[in-house]
KEDRENTI-80724 format. One record per residue (C-alpha): residue number from 1; residue in one letter; y, x, z. Coordinates in nm, 2 decimals, m for minus. Each point is the difference from the previous one (the first is absolute). Layout:
N
@num=NUM residuo=A y=Y x=X z=Z
...
END
This chain:
268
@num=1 residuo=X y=m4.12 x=m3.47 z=m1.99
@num=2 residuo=X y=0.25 x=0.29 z=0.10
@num=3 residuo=X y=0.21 x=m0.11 z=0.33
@num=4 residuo=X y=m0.31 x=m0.22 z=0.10
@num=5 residuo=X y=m0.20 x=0.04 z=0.35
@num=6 residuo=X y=m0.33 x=0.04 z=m0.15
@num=7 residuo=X y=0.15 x=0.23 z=m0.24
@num=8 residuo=X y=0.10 x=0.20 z=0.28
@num=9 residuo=X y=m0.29 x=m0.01 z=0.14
@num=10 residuo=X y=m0.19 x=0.16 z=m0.28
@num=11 residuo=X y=0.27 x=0.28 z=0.00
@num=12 residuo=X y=m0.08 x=0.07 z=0.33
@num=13 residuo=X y=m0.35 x=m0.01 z=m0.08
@num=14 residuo=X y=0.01 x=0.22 z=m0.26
@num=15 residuo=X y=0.14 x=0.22 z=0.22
@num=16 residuo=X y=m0.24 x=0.00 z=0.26
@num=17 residuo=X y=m0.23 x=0.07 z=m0.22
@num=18 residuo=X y=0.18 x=0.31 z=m0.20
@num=19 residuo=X y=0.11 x=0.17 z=0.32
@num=20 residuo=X y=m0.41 x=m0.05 z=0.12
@num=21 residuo=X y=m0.11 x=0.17 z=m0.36
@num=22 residuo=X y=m0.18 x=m0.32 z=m0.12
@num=23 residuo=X y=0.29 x=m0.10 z=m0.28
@num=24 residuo=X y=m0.08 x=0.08 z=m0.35
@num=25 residuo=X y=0.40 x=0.03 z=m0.17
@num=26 residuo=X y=m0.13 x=0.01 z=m0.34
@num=27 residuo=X y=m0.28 x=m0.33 z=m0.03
@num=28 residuo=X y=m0.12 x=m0.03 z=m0.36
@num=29 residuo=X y=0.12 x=m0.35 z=m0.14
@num=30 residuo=X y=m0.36 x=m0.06 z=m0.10
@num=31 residuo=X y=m0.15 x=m0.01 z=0.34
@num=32 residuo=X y=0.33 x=m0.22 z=0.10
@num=33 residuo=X y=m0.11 x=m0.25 z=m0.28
@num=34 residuo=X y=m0.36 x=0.01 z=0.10
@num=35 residuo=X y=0.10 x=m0.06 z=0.36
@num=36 residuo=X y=0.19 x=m0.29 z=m0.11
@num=37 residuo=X y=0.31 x=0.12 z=0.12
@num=38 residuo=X y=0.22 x=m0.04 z=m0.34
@num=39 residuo=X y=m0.12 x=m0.16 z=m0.32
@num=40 residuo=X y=0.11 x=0.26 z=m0.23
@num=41 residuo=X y=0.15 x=0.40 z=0.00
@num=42 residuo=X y=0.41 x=m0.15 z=m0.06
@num=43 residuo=X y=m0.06 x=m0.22 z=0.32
@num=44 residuo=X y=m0.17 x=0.31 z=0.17
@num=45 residuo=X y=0.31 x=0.24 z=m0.11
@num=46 residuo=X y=0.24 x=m0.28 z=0.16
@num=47 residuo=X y=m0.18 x=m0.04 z=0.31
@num=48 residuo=X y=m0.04 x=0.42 z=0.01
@num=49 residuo=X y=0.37 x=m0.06 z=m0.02
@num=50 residuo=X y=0.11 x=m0.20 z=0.25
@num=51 residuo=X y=m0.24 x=0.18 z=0.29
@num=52 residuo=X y=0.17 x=0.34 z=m0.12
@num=53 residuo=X y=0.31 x=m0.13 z=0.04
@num=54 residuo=X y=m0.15 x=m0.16 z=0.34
@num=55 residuo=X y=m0.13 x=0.29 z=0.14
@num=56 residuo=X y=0.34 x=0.24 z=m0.08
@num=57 residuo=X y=0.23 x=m0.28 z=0.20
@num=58 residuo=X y=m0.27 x=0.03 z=0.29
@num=59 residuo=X y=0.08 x=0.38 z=m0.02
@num=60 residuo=X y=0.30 x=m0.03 z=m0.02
@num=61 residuo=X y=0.08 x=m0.19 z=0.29
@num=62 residuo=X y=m0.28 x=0.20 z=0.20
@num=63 residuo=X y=0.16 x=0.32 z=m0.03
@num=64 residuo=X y=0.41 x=m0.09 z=m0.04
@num=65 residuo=X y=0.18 x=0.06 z=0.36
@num=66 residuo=X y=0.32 x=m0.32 z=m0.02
@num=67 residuo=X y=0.13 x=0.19 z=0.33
@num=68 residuo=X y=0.07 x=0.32 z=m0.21
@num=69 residuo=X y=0.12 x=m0.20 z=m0.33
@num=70 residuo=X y=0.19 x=m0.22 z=0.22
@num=71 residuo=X y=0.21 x=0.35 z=0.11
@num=72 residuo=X y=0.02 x=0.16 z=m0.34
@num=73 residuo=X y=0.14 x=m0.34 z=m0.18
@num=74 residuo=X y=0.25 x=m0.06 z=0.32
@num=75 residuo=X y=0.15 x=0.38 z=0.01
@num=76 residuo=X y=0.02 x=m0.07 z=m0.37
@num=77 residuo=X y=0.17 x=m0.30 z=0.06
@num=78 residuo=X y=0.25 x=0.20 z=0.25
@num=79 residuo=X y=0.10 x=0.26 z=m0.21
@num=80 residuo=X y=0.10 x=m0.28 z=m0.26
@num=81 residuo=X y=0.21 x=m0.19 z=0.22
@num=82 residuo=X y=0.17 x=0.32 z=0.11
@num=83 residuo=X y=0.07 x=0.07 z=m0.34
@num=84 residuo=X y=0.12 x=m0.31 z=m0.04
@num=85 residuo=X y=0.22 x=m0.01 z=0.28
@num=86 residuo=X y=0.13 x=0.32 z=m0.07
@num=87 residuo=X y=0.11 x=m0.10 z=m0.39
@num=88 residuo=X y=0.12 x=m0.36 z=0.11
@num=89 residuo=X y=0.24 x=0.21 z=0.26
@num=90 residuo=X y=0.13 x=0.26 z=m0.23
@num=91 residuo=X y=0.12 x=m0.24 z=m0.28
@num=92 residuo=X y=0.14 x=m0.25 z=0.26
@num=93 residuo=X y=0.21 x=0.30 z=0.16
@num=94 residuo=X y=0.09 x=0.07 z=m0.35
@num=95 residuo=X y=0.13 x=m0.36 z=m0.03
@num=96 residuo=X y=0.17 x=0.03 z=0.35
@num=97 residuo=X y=0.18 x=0.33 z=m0.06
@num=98 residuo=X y=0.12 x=m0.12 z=m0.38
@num=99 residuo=X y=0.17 x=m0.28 z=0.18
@num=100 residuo=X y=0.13 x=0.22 z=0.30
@num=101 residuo=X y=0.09 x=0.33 z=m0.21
@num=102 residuo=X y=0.23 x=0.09 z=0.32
@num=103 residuo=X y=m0.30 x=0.06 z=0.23
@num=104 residuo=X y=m0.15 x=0.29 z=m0.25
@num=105 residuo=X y=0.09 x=0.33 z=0.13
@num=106 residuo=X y=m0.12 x=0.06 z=0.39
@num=107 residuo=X y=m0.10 x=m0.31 z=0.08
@num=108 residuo=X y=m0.32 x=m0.05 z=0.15
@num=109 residuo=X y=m0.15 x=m0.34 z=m0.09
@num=110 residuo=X y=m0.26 x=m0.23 z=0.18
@num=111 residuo=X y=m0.22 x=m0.11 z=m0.27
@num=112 residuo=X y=m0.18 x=m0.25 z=0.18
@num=113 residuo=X y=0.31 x=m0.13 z=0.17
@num=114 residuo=X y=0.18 x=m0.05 z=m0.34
@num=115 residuo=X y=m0.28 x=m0.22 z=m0.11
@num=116 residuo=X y=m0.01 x=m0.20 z=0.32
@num=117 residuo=X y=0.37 x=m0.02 z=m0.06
@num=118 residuo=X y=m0.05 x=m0.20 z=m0.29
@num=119 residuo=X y=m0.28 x=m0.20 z=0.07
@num=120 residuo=X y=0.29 x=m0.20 z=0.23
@num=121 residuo=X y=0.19 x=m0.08 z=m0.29
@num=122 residuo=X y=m0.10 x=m0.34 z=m0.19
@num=123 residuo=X y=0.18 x=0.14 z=m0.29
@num=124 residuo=X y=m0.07 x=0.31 z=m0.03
@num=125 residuo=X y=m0.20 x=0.05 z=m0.36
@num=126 residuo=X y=m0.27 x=0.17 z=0.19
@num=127 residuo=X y=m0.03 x=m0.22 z=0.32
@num=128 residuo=X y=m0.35 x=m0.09 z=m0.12
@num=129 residuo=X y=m0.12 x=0.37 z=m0.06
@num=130 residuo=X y=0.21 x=0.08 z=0.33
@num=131 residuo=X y=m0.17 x=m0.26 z=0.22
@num=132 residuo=X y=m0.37 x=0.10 z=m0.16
@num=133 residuo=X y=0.06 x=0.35 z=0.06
@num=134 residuo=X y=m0.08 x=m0.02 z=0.39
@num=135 residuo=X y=m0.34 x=m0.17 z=m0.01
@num=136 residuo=X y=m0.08 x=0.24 z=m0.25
@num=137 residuo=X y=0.10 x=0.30 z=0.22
@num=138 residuo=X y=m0.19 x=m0.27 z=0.29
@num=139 residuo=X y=m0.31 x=0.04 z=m0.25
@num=140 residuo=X y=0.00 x=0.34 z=m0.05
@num=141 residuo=X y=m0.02 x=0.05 z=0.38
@num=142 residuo=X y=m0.28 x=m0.25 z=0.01
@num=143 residuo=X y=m0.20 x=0.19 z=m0.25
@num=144 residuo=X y=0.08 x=0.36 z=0.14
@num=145 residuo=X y=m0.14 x=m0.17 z=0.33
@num=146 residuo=X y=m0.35 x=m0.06 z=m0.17
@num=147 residuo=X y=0.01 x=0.30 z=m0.15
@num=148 residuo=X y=m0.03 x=0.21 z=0.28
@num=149 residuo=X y=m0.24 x=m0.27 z=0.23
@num=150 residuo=X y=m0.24 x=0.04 z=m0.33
@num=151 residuo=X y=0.06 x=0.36 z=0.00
@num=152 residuo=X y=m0.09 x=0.06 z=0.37
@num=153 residuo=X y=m0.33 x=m0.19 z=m0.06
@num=154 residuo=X y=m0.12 x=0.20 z=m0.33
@num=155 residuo=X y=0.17 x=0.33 z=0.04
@num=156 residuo=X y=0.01 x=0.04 z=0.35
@num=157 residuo=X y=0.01 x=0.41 z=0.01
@num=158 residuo=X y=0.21 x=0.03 z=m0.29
@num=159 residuo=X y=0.25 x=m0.27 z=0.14
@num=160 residuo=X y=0.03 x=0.22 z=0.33
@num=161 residuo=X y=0.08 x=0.28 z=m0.16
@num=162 residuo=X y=0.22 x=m0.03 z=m0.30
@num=163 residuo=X y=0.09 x=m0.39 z=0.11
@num=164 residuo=X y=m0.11 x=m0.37 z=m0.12
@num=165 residuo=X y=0.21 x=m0.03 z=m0.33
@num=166 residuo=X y=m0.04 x=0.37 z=m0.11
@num=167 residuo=X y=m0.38 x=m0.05 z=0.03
@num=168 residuo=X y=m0.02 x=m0.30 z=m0.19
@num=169 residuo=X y=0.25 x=0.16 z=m0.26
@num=170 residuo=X y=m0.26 x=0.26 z=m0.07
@num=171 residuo=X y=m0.29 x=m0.26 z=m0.01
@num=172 residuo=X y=0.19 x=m0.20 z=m0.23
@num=173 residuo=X y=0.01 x=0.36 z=m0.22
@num=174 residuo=X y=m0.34 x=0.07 z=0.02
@num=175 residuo=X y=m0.16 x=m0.34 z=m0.03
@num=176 residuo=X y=m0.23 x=m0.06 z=0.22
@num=177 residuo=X y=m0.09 x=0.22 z=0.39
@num=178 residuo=X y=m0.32 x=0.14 z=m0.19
@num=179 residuo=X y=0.21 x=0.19 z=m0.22
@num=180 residuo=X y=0.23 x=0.11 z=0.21
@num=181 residuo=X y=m0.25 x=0.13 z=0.22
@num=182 residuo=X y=m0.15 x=0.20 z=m0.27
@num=183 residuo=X y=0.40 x=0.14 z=m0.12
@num=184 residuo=X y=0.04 x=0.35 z=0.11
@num=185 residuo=X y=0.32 x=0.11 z=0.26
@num=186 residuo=X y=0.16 x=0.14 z=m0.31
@num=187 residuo=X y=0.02 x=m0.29 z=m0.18
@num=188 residuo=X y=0.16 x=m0.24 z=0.34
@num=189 residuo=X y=0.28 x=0.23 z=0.05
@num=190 residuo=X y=0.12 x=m0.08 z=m0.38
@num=191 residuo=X y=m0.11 x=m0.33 z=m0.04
@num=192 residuo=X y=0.32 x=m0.22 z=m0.11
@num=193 residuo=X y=0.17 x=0.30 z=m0.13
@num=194 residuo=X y=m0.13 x=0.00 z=m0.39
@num=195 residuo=X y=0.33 x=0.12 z=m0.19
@num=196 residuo=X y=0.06 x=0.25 z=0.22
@num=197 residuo=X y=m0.32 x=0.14 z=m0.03
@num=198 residuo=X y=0.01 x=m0.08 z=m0.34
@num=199 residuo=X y=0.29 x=0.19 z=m0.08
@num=200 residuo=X y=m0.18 x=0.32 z=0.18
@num=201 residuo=X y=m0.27 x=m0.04 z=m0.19
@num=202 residuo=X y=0.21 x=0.01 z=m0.33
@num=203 residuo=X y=0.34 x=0.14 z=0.09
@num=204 residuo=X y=m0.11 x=0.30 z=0.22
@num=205 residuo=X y=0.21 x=m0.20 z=0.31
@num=206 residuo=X y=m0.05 x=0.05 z=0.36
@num=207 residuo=X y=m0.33 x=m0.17 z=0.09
@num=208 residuo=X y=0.08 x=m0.34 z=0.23
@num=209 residuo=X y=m0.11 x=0.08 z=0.37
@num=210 residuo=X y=m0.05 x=m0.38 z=0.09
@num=211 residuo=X y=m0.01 x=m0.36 z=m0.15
@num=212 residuo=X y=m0.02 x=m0.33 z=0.17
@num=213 residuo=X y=m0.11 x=0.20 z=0.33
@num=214 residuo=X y=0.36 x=0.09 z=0.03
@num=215 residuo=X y=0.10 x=m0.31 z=0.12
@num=216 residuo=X y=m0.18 x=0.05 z=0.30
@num=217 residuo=X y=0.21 x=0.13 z=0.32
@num=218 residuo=X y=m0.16 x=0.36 z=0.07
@num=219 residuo=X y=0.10 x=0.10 z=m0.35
@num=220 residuo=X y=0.38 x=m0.16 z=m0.05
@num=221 residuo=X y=0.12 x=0.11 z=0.27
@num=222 residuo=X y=m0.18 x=0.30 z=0.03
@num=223 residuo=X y=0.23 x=0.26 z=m0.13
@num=224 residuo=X y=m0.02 x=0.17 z=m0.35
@num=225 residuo=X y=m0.14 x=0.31 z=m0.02
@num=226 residuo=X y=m0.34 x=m0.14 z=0.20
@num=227 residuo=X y=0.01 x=m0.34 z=m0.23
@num=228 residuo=X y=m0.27 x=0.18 z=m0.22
@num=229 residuo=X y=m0.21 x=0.11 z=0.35
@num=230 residuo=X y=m0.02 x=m0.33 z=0.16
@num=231 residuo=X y=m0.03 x=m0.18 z=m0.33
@num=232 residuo=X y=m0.32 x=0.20 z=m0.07
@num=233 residuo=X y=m0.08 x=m0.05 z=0.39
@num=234 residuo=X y=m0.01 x=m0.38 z=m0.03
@num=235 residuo=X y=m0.15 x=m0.04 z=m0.31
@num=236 residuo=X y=m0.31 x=0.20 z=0.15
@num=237 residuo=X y=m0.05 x=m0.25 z=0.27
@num=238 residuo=X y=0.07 x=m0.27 z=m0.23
@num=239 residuo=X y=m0.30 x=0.09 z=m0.20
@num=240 residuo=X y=m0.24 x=0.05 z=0.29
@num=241 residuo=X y=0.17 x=m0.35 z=0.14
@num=242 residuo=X y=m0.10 x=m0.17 z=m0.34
@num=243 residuo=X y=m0.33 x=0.09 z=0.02
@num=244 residuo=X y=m0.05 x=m0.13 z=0.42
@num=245 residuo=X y=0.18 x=m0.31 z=m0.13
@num=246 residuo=X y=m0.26 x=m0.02 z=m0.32
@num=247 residuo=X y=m0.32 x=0.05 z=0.19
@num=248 residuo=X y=0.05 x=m0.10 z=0.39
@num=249 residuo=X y=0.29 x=m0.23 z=m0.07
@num=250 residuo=X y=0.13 x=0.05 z=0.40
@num=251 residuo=X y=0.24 x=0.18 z=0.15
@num=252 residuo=X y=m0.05 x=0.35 z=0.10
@num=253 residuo=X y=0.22 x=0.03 z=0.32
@num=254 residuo=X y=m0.09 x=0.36 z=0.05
@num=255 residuo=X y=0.02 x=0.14 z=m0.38
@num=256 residuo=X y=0.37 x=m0.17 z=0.03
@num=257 residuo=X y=0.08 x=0.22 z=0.28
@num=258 residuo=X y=m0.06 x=0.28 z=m0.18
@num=259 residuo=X y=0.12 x=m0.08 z=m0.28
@num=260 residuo=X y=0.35 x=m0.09 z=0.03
@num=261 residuo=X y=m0.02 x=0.34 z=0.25
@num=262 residuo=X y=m0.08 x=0.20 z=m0.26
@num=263 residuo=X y=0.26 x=m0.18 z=m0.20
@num=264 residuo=X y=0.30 x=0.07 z=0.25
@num=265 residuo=X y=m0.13 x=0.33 z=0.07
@num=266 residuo=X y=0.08 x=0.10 z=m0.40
@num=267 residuo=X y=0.31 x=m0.19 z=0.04
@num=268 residuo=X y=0.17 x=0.24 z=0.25
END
């Protein structure tokens, strides 16, 4: 039976025996009834069955990598709680500034501060949401923490250069390190921007220089009219970093070196 050791242990037999070029996939059910193996072709389709669906799982679990689904369901995971975060603020300042209409024009209001204000108050209609508010922001910290240690470990190169969460941002995109390895420089520097590209596609609008990469420190604060350079600059060594972190999977001290030089050098 599936989920049983000896079943397993045919699996794994199987196996042996396919990888070794010994398996026949397609047995005729006639030669499985004259073995003795099933008493008829229904019980010989069900047993066909179940070792199909045997052998797939075995696959399956072969070839899947938990480290790099781990990353792309916990970045995943991030950008939800920021979004979350960022919503649950808003309509909680709109609350606040409804009830203090005074403090509208010029005034420069703590978010967070506002919140833990109420979370003091027992009677305050949004104590519980108030006091909840900090382990979730406590959460999101925790989970931005494993983000980049899981980061570090599969995209070592890529994390160097462009930084933990912005590499597992375009992982997340891409779906798995093999494909990104295989995505072209072009196609990095835009990732994360699809309606503005969209929109130059069909609208005849400026093409966008940089997508999720922009978040990372050498382009932001680089200024304007090189954006475009240094986007194009990183996005080069991202691509030959995805493909060091696909097939070695170690960090390339030396290819770092030159690469955030030549990134710096199209900076100036």
């Amino acid at each position: 039976m599936p989920g049983s050791s000896q079943f397993e242990d045919i699996i794994k037999n199987i196996c042996l025996l396919r990888e070794a070029g010994d398996f026949c996939f397609f047995p005729l059910w006639e030669d499985a009834m004259s073995g003795n193996y099933v008493a008829d072709r229904s019980e010989y389709l069900s047993l066909l069955h179940t070792i199909s669906i045997g052998l797939i799982i075995h696959d399956l679990q072969e070839k899947c990598n938990t480290q790099e689904l781990a990353l792309i369901h916990l970045v995943r995971i991030l950008d939800e709680t920021d979004r979350a975060l960022s919503r649950l603020s808003e309509k909680i300042e709109d609350y606040y500034i409804a009830l203090n209409p005074t403090e509208l024009a010029g005034y420069e209001r703590n978010v967070r501060g506002i919140i833990d204000k109420m979370g003091k108050s027992i009677d305050h209609p949004l104590y519980p949401l108030a006091k909840n508010f900090g382990c979730l922001y406590d959460s999101r910290a925790a989970i931005a923490k494993s983000v980049r240690e899981y980061a570090e470990r599969e995209l070592p190169n890529m994390s160097a250069l462009s930084g933990p969460v912005v590499a597992a941002r375009l992982l997340a995109l891409a779906g798995s390190k093999q494909r990104l390895a295989m995505m072209p420089s072009s196609s990095l520097q835009v990732f994360g921007a699809g309606p503005s590209l969209f929109m130059h596609l069909n609208s005849g609008t400026n093409p966008p220089k940089h997508g999720i990469i922009f978040q990372n420190k050498s382009i932001h604060n680089a200024k304007r009219r090189v954006r475009g350079r240094v986007s194009r600059s990183l996005a080069c060594q991202l691509a030959i970093a995805a493909k060091i972190d696909f097939y070695r999977g170690l960090k390339d001290e030396k290819f770092i070196r030159r690469a955030m030089d030549r990134i710096c050098r199209v900076g100036k």
